[in-house]
N, C-alpha and C positions, 0 to 999 in steps of 0.2 A: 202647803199647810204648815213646813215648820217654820219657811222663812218668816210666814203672818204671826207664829207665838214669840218668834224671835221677835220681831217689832215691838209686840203687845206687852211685851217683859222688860224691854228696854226705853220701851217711851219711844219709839224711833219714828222718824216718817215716810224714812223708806228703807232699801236693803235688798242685797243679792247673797246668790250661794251660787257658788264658781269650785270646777273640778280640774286638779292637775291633769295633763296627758303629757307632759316630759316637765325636764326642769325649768324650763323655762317659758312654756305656753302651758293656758286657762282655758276652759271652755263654762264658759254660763250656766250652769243648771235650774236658775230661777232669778226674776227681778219683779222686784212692786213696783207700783206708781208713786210717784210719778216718772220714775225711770225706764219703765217698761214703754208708757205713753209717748218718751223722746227719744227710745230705739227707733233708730231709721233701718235696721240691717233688716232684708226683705228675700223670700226665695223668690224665683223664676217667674211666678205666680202673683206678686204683688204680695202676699203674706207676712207679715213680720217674724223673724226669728233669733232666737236668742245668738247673740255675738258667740264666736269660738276662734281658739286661736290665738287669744291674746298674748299680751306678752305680759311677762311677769315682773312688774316695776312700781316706784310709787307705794304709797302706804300701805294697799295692799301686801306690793311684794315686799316689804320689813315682815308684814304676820307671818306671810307662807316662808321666807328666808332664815327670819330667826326659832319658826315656831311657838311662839308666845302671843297673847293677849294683847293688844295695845291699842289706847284712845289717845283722839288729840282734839281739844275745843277748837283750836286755831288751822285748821287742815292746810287753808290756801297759802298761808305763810309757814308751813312746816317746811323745814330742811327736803324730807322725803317727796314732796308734793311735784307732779310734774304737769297740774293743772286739769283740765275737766273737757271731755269733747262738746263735740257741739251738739247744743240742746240738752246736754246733762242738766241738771236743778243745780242752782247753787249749793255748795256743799258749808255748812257751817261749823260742822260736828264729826267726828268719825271713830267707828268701833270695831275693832274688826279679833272675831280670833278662829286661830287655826282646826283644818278639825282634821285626824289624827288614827289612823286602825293599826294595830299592832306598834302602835311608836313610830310608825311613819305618816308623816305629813299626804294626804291626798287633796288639801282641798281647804276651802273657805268658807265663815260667814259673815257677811258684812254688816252693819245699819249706821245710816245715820242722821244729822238732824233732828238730836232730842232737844229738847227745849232745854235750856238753859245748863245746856251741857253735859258730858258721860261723868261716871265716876267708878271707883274700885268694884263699888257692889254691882255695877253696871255689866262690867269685865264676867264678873263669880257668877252671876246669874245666864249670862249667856254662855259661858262654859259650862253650866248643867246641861243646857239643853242639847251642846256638839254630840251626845255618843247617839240619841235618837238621832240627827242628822246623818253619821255616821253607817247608820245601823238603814238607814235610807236611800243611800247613797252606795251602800253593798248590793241591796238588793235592786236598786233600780240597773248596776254593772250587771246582773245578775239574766234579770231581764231583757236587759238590751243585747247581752250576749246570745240570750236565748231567741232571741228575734232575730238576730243576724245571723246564728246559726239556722236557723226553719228559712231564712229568708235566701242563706246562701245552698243550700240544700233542695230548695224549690228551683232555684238556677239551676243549679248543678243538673237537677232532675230533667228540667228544661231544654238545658242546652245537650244534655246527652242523650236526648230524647228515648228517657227509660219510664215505663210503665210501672206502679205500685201496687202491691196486691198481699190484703189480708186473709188469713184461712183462721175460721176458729174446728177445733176436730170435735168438739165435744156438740155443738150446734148443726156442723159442714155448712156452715154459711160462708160463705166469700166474699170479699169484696173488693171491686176493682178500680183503680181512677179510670178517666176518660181515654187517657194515652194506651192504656193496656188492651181495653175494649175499644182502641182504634184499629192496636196491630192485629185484634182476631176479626174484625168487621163488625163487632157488635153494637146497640144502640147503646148509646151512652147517657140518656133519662133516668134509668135505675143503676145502683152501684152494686146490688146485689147479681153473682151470676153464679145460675143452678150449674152443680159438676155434670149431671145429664150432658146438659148443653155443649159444655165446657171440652167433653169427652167424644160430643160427635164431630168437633171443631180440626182434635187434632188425626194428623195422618193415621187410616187402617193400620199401617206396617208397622206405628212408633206406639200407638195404644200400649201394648204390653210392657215396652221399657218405660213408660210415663208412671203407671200404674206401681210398676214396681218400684220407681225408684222414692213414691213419694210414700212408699210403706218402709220403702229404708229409711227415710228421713225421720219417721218417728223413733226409730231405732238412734241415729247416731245425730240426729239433731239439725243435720246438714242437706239444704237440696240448692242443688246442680246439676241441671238438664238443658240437653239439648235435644229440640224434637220438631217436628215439621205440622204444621196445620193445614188445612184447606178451609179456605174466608166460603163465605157463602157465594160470591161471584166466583169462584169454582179455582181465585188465584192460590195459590202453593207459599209460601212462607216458613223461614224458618226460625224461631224463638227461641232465646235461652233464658231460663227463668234460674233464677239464684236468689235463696231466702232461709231461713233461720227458722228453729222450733223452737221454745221457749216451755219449758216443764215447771209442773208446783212442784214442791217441796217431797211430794211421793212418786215424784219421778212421772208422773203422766203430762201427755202434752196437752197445753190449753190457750198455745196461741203460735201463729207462724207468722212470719214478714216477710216479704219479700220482693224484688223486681222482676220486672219482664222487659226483654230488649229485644228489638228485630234485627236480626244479625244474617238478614236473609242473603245481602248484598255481599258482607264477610264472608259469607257461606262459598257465594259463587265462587268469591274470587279466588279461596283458597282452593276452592275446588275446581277450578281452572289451574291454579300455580298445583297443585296434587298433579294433573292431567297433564300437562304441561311438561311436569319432573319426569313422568310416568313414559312421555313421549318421547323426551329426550333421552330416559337412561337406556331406552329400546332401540332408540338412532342410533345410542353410541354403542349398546351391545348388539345389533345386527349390521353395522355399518361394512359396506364389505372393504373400507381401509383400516388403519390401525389407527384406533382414537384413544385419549384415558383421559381423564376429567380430575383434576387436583384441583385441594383446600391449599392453603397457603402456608401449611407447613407440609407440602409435598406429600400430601395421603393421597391415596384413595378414592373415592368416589362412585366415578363409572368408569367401566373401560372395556372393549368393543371384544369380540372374540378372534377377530385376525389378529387382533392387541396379543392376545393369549396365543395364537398359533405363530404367530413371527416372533416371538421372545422366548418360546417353550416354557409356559407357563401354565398348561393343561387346565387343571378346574382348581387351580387352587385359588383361595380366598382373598382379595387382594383389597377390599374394601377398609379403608383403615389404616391399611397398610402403608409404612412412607416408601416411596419410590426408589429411592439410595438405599435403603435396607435389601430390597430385592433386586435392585444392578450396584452391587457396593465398589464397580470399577468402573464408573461409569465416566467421560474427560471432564475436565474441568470447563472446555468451553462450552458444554452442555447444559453443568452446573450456571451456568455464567449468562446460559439464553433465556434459561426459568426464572433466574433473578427479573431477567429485563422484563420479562412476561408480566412478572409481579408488579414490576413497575408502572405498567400499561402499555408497553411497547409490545407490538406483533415481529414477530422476530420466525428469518424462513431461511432454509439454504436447498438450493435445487442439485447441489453434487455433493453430498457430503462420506467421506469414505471410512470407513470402520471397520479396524483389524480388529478380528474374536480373539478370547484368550489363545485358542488353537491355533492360529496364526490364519486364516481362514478370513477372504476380503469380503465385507459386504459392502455395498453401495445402499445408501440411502436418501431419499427426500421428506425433508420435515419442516414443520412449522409450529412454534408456539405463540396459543392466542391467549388473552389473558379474557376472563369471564367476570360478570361484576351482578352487585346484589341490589335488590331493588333499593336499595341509596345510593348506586350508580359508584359502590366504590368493588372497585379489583378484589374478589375472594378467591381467585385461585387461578388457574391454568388450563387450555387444555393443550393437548399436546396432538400431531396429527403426525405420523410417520408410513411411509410407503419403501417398500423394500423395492430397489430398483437393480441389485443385481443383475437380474436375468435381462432386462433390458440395456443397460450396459456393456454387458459382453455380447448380446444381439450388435449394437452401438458402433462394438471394438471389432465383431466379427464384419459389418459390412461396411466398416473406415476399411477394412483391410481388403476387404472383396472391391471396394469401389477404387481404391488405391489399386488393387490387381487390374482391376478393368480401366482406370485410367493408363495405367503402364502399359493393357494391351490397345488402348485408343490410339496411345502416343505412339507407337509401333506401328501399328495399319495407317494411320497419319502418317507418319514418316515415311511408308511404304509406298502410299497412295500419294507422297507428296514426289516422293523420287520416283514413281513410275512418271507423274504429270510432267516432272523434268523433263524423265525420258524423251516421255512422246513430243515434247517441245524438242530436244533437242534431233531426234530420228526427223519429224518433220523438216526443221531447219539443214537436216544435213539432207535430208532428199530435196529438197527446196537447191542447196548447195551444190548438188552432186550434178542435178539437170542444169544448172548454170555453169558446172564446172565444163560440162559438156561442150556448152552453148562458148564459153570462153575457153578454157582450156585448149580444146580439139576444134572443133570448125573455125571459130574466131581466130586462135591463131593459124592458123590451113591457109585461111581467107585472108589473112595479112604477109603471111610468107609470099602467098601468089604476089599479090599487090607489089610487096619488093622485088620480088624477080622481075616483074613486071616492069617496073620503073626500071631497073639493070638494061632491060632490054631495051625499053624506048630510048636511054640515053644512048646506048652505044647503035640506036640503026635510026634511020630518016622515021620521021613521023606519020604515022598510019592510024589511021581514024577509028578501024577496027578494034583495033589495041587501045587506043583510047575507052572504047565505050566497052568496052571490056572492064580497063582499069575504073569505071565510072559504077557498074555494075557490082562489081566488086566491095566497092565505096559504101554502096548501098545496102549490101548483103551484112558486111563488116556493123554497119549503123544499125544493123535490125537484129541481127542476134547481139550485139552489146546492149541494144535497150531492154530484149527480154531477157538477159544474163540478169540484167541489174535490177530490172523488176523482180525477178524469182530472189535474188540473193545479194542486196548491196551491200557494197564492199564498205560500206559507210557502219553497215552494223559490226562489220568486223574488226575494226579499225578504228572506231571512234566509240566516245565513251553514250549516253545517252540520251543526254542534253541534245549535242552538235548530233546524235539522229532521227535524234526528233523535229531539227531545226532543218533537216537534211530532205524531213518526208513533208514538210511544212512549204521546204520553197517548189520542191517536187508537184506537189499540189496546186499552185500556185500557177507553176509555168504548164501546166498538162490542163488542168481542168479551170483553170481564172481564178481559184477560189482564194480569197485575202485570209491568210490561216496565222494568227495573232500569237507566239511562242509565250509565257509568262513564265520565267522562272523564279520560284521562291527559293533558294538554296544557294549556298556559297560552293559548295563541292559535295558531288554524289559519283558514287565508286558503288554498281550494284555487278552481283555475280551476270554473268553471260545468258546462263538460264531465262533470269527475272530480264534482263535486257532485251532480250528475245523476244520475250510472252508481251510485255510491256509495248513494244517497237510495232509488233503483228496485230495488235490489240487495238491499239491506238491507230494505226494504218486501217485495219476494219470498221473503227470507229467512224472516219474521216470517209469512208467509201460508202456507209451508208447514207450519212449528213449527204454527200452529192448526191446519191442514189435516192434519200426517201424525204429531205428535208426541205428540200428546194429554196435552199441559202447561199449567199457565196463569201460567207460569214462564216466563222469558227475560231473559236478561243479554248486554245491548250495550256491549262494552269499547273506546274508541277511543283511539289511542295512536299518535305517530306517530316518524319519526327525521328525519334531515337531509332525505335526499332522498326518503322513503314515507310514507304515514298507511295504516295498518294499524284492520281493523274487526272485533269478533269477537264474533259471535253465539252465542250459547250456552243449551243446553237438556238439562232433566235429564230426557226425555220418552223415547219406546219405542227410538229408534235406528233403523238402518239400516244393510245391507251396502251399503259402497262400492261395491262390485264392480257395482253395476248400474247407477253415473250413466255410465259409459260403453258399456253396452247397451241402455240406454234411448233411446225413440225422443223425441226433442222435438220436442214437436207443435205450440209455439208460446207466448209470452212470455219470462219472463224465466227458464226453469226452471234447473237445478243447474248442466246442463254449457252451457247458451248463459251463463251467468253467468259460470260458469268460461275459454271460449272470449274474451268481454268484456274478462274481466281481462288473457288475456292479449294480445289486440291493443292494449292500452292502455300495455303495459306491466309487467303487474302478475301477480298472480295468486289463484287461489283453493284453499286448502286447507283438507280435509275430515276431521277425526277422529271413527270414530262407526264405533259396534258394536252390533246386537241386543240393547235391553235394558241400555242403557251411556249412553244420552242423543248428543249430536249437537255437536260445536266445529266451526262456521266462520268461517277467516279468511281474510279479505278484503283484498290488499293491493295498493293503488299507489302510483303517482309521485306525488309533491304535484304537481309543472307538468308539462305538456307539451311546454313550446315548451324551445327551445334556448335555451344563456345570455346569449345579447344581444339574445332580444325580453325584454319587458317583463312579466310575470306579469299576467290580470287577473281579478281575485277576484271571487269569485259576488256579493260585498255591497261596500256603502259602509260606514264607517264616520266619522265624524265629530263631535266635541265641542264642542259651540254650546252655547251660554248664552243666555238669552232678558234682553233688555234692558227688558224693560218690556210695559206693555201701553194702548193708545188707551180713552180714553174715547169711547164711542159717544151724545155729547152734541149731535153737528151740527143746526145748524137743519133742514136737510133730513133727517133721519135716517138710521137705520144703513145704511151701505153695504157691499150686498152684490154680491160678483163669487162667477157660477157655473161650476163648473169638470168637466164628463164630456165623455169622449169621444161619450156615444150623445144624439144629440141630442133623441130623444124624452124623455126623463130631465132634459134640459135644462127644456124644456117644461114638464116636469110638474113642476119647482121651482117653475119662474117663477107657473103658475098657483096654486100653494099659497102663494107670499107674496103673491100681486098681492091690495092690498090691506089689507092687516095694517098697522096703523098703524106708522109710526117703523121702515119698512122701504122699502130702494130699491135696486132690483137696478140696478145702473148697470154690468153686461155677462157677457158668456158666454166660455168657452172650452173647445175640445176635446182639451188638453192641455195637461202641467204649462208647457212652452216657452210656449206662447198666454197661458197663466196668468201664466207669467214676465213675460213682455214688458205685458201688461196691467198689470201692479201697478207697473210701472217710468213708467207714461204714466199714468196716474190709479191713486192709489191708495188700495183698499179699505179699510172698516173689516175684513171678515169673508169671508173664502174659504171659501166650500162645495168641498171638495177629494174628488172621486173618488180610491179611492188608486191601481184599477187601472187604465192607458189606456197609448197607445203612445208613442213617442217619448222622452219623460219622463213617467212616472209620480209621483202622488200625491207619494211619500213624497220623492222627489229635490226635485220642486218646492216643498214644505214648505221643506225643508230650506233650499235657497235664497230663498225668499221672504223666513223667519223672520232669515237672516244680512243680507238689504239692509232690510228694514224690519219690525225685532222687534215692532214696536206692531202690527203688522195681524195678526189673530185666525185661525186655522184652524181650520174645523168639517170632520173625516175623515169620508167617506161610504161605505161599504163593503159590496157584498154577502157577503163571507165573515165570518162569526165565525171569527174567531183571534185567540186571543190577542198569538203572536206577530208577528203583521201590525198589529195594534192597539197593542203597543210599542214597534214599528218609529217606526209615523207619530206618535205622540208623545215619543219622543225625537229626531224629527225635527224636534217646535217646535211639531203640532196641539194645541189647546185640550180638544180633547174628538174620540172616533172614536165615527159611529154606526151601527149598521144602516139599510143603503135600505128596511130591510123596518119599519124603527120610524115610530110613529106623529108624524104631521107634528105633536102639540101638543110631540116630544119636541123635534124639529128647532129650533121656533119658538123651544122655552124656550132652548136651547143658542146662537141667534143673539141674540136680547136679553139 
């Protein structure tokens, strides 16, 4: 309407009015035609709408820049002109002046295209009519404020999905939108709803606080209630209604506003987090460890009743309370675990030791965890601590009980290891003692004869009787030397383990066919006599059963040892055997599977057995290399020693060779002496019954030629060899031996003998071997 008087007053043929919204953009508020007809700007819809937005430029923007009035006949050629869009009218004319509230420029009105162009009074006359424009242009801001407020306020209402509701008190009419009477279940065709209604809707139990509180409201002008309903489909809901009274002038209420909101869902949830806190602060005060629950500046909270009984904290009030207030000596690495808690680190220690003021140790285990709040950030700490004193010293009492009982295991071990010695060595020497018999005493008996014997047939004609006598003999001598040496070889006595183990291998070999394969993994093994022994009898039982149950004539001895074991391993690709029956089997006596196995382990050691029906048989055998502890002295089954021989005596003396005779059994002795007595360029110049006797003898006269038994007691053959050969290399040793072995016969010649013979060899062998 006013931009049409504007026209009408100025003769114009067309004209807009345009409103600032910053300093530099215009929004349209009106256009005539034919201007309006060549807007192309259109909404979504096809519809044409007024341009907005524009920029502030061009003769327009001179009105709104400088604030003044101004026409031009000549538009398109004006300095200010930045030309016309497309489909605008020609412009021929232009009038344009500012319009203006409180002295600030808001806004435009334009016209142009009078006929034969504007003038002053054109300008005066269209400046009457800005402040109506003006006064139009308020109110229309006015308006549209008001519409975007009801309009952003219907969102709001919307999108928060709140219900609206009037009360008048002087009528009690109500009335509700649709959303209000959605969250009670009511139909939503009438806005009016009776409080009858209204009152059977919400819960029995809240009736009375609802009632009351909206008699408060008349009082203090204010309602804010929270109360519960039940809908007519019998569901449960909970509402908060929040609304304003509004009084005349004499104080009586005569209108109320208010909303309504289903907050049924808030409800639960708090009342879950309520339950929740409820269940927790009761975990942590019935918990039967010691818990407390801190805010982040180390208060308070919750905290359990062991919490209270292990800190002696009886009932007092700690809620609130900082932490460091009530332990104010508390370490600082403590200090230093809550920090990290805060941080979100779980931070634990399984020994942590803590002196009381009193001097009084407590052991503890603790852990701090950090707790966080539903925005997932860290609000505090808890803390979990377990007093472990009494466990500890339980801990330290049975380290020390178990430490006592290993001391006394180690003891009955040691007891039970030196008895198992024992019994190895008591067997071994009863083993010894019947052999010493068999050699000692009959063996040499049976060889004295044999000499005499020979004494005789040289000096008398030859008698056939005496022959088959001496042949008998022969035979008696060969059969208690082979059970001597079965019960007790001189090979264990004498040699180290290896060479008797190589000694029971070729043993084997020649008695029963069997091909017994020696492996040795070791450069040098030096074990006690004991382990030599057990080891030797072991392996010997091993090798007796494989004949006896394998039926092989195969067998592989692999020996191999570590720092502190030598390990023995038997092996056979013969019929096998279920294990299962060395520990149902009855042993009836010697060395059999399980007193073998039993052996090893009183020693130390042990015995294991791999072997299937038809799979062959591994056993290995393993002990200690020593027995004794590390500050006795190890002592090895054998000597070893590297002599060199200096020379050797001419046996040139006017008196002739001298010989010194050396056995223990003095009939032996005897029956030398009468087979040299007499032999030219022979002079036995004395006797002994051991290598010592031998010793000392050669040290007080000495020999050309020692006749050297190797077996005897105290010192033996091959020791006193050895010694002889290092104080006086020239004097000659002749070894005399009832065993054939070889290994016993390399013994005493690397010990310094000249030649080792059989007792059982003929005296011209003897004679030749001393001249």
């Amino acid at each position: 309407m006013a931009l049409a008087v504007a026209e009408e007053l100025t003769s114009s043929r067309f004209g807009f009015i345009g409103e600032l919204t910053s300093e530099d953009r215009m929004d349209d508020m009106a256009i005539s035609n034919p201007g309006w007809e060549a807007c192309k700007m259109a909404d979504p819809i096809g519809h044409r709408i007024l341009p907005s937005g524009l920029s502030v430029y061009g003769l327009y923007g001179r009105v709104l820049s400088e604030g003044q009035g101004y026409y031009t006949n000549a538009p398109m050629s004006h300095p200010d002109s930045r030309g016309l869009p497309e489909g605008h009218p020609t412009l021929t004319a232009f009038l344009g002046v500012p319009l203006k509230e409180s002295g600030k420029v808001i806004g435009i009105v334009a016209v142009g295209n009078r006929p034969g162009g504007y003038r002053d009074v054109d300008v005066e006359a269209l400046e009457l009519l800005t402040p109506s424009i003006v006064q139009a242009i308020v109110r229309f801001r006015s308006e549209r404020a008001l519409r975007e407020s009801e309009e952003h306020k219907r969102l709001a209402i919307e999108i928060a999905q709140i219900g609206t509701w009037e009360y008048d008190p002087l009528t009690r009419n109500s009335f509700w939108d649709k959303r209000s009477k959605q969250f009670f279940g009511l139909p939503t065709d009438d806005a009016r709803v009776d409080l009858k209604k209204f009152f059977s809707l919400v819960h029995p139990q809240d009736q009375t606080l609802v009632k009351k509180e909206m008699n408060d409201s008349i009082k203090n002008g204010i309602i804010d209630i929270q109360y519960r309903i039940i809908k007519a489909d019998g569901e449960e809901r909970t509402i908060h209604a929040i609304g304003k009274v509004y009084f005349d002038s004499e104080g009586t209420a005569i209108k109320a506003i208010g909303t309504h909101v289903d907050i049924t869902d808030q409800k639960r949830s708090e009342n879950a987090l309520i339950e929740r806190e409820e269940q927790l602060r009761l975990f942590i005060e019935h918990a039967p460890a010691a818990l407390a629950m801190f805010d982040r500046d180390m208060r308070y909270i919750s905290v359990s009743r062991r919490w209270r009984t292990d800190y002696n904290l009886d009932d007092r009030e700690l809620v609130g309370l900082c932490h460091y207030e009530i332990f104010p000596n508390i370490p600082e690495y403590w200090k230093e675990a809550h920090q990290r808690g805060m941080a979100g680190e779980v931070v634990r220690n399984e020994n942590d030791r803590f002196e009381r003021a009193g001097g009084s140790v407590q052991w503890l285990r603790w852990e701090v965890r950090p707790w966080r709040n539903q925005s997932g950030d860290v609000a505090g700490i808890v803390i979990f601590t377990e007093d472990i004193t009494k466990r500890k010293e339980s801990e330290e009492a049975l380290k020390q009980l178990n430490e006592t009982l290993e001391e006394r295991v180690a003891i009955r071990t040691k007891a039970l290891q030196a008895l198992s010695v024992e019994l190895i060595e008591s067997e071994e020497q009863e083993r010894s003692r019947i052999a010493g018999i068999l050699h000692e005493d009959l063996q040499q008996i049976l060889v004295s004869a044999r000499m005499q014997l020979q004494v005789v047939n040289e000096s008398s004609p030859s008698e056939p009787l005496l022959e088959n006598v001496e042949k008998l003999l022969e035979e008696s001598i060969a059969i208690s030397r082979s059970l001597s040496h079965e019960l007790s070889p001189s090979v264990l006595q004498h040699s180290d383990l290896v060479d008797a183990l190589q000694w029971l291998a070729l043993q084997k070999r020649e008695r029963f066919g069997m091909k017994v394969e020696v492996e040795v993994n070791v450069d040098h093994l030096v074990v006690e006599t004991p382990i030599k022994t057990f080891l030797f009898r072991a392996v010997q039982e091993l090798l007796f059963n494989v004949i006896k149950h394998a039926h092989t004539k195969s067998v592989q001895i692999v020996i191999s040892r570590s720092d502190e074991a030598i390990a023995i391993e038997v092996i056979d690709q013969g019929l096998g055997f279920d294990t299962g029956i060395i520990d149902s089997a009855i042993v009836k006596g010697g060395l059999g599977l399980r007193s073998i196995r039993e052996r090893a382990i009183y020693v130390g050691g042990s015995l294991s057995i791999d072997s299937s029906p038809g799979k062959g048989s591994r056993f290995t055998l393993t002990v200690p290399i020593t027995l004794r502890t590390a500050d006795e002295p190890a002592q090895p089954g054998i000597y070893q020693q590297n002599l060199s021989l200096s020379g050797r005596a001419e046996a040139s003396r006017a008196d002739g060779i001298r010989v010194l005779i050396v056995d223990d059994h003095k009939v032996v002795r005897q029956g030398l002496i009468h087979l040299m007595s007499g032999k030219p360029g022979i002079q036995v110049v004395g006797e002994a019954a051991n290598g010592s006797e031998a010793l000392e003898f050669t040290r007080k006269i000495p020999p050309d030629v020692v006749i050297m038994d190797i077996s005897m007691p105290e010192m033996d053959g091959i020791e006193a060899t050895r010694r002889i050969k290092a104080e006086l290399p020239y004097v000659r040793v002749i070894g005399l031996s009832m065993h054939q072995d070889d290994s016993i016969t390399q013994a005493m010649l690397k010990a310094g003998a000249e030649t080792v013979l059989s007792k059982t060899a003929s005296s011209s062998e003897l004679l030749k071997a001393i001249y």
